[in-house]
C-alpha positions in Angstrom: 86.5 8.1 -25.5 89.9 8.2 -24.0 89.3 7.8 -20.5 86.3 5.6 -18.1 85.3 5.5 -15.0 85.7 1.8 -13.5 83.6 0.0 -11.0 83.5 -3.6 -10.1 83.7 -6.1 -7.4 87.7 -7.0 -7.7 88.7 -3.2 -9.1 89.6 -0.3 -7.2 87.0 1.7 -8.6 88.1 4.9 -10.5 88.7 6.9 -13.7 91.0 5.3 -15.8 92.0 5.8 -19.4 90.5 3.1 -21.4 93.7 1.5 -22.8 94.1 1.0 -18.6 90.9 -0.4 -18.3 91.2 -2.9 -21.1 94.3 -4.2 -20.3 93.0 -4.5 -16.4 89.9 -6.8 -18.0 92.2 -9.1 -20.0 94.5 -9.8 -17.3 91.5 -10.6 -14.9 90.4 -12.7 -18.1 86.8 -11.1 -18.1 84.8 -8.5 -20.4 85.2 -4.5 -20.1 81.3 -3.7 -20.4 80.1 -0.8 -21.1 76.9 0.0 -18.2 76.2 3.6 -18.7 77.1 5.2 -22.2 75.9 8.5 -21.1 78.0 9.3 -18.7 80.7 11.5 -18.6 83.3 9.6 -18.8 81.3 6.6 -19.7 81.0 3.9 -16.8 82.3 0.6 -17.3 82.4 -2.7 -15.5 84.8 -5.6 -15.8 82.7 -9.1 -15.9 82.1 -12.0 -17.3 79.7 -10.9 -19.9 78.2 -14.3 -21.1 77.3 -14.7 -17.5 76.1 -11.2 -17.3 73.4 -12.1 -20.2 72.7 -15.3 -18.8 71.3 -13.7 -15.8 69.6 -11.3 -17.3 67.8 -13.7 -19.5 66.7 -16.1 -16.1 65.5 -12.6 -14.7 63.6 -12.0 -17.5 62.3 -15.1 -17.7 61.1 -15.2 -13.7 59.5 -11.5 -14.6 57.1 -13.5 -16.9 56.4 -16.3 -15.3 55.0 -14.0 -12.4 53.2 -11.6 -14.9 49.4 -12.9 -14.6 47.5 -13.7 -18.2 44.8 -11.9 -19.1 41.7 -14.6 -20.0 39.0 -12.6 -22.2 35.8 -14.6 -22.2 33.4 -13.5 -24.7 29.1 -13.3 -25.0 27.4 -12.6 -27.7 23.5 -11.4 -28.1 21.0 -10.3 -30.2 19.4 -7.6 -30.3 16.4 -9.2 -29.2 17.6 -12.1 -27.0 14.4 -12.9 -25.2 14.8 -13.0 -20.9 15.5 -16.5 -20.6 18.7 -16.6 -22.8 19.6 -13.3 -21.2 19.4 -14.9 -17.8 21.2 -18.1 -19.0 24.3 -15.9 -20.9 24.4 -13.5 -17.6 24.8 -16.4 -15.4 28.1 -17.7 -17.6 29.3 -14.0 -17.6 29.0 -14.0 -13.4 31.3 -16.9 -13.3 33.6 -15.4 -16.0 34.3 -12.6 -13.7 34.4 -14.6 -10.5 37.4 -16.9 -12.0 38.7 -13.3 -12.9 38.2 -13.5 -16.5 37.7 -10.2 -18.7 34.1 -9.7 -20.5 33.7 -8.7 -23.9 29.6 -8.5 -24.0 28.7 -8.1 -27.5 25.1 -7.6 -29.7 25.6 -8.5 -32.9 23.2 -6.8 -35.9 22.8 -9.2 -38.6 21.1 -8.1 -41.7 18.4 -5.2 -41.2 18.6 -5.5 -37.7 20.8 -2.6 -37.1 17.9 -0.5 -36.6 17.3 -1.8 -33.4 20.9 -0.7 -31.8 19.0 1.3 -29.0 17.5 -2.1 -28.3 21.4 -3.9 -28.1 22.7 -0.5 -26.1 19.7 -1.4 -23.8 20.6 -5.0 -23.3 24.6 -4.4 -22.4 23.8 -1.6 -19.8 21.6 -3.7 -18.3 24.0 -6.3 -18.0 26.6 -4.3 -16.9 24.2 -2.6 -14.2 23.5 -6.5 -13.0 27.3 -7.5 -13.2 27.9 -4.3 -11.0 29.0 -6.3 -7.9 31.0 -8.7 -9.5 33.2 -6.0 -12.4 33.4 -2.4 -13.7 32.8 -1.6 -16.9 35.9 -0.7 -18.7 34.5 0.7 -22.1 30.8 1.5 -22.5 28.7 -0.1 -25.3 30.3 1.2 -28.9 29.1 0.5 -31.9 32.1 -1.2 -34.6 30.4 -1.8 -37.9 27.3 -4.7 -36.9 28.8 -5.1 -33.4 28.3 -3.1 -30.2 30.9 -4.1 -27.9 31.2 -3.8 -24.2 34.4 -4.8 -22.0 33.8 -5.4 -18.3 36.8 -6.2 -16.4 36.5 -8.4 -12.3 36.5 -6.4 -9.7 39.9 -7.9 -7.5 38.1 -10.2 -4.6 38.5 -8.6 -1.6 40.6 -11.3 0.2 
């Protein structure tokens, strides 16, 4: 590339040939970086380039400290959990999604009991039909080998 164009806080910003630019970086002391390769001529910057990544780094850093976790709380059922466990595991799954967990509802077959996956089907859309209120289903009941899994995501609390 024999020429760039220059910008920068202490340069008179411009196209310069790059043997011009160089020499301009050294005598300021700093880095000639190169910002936008694509460019025609390619854009350069003179700074202090360990500062430059330093920076970037804490930016990142802040970026993920503000990025909220997902928690994903799982239940698991039979296919023929009798009314008083469902009640009990539905009343966990409510307060799950009220501290703004995910919900992975899940029947799992054991043995012969496969045949009864209309039963587990039954089961998670009924759940999800009573957890309406407090989430929205994010992937309907699918069966994956002896599971059928569910995902049911909080519904943001109107604040």
């Amino acid at each position: 590339m024999p020429e760039v164009r220059l910008v920068g806080d202490n340069v008179e910003m411009g196209v310069y040939p790059t043997r011009q630019a160089f020499a301009k970086a050294q005598e300021m002391e700093l880095d000639l970086v190169e910002i936008s390769p694509n460019a025609k001529p390619p854009v350069c910057k003179i700074m202090d380039y360990r500062k430059f990544l330093y920076e970037q780094k804490k930016r990142e850093k802040a970026l993920k400290a503000k990025a909220s976790k997902v928690v994903v709380k799982e239940i698991r059922f039979g296919p023929q959990t009798d009314d008083h466990d469902y009640e009990f595991k539905k009343k966990h799954a409510e307060k799950f999604l009220k501290d703004g967990a995910k919900l992975k509802a899940y029947v799992f077959f054991k043995g012969r009991s496969i045949v009864y996956k209309d039963q587990g089907q039954i089961l998670l859309l009924r759940l999800a039909q009573e957890l309406e209120e407090l989430g929205k289903v994010e992937q309907m009941p699918k069966l994956e080998g002896k599971r059928m899994t569910m995902f049911i995501a909080p519904k943001k609390a109107a604040k």
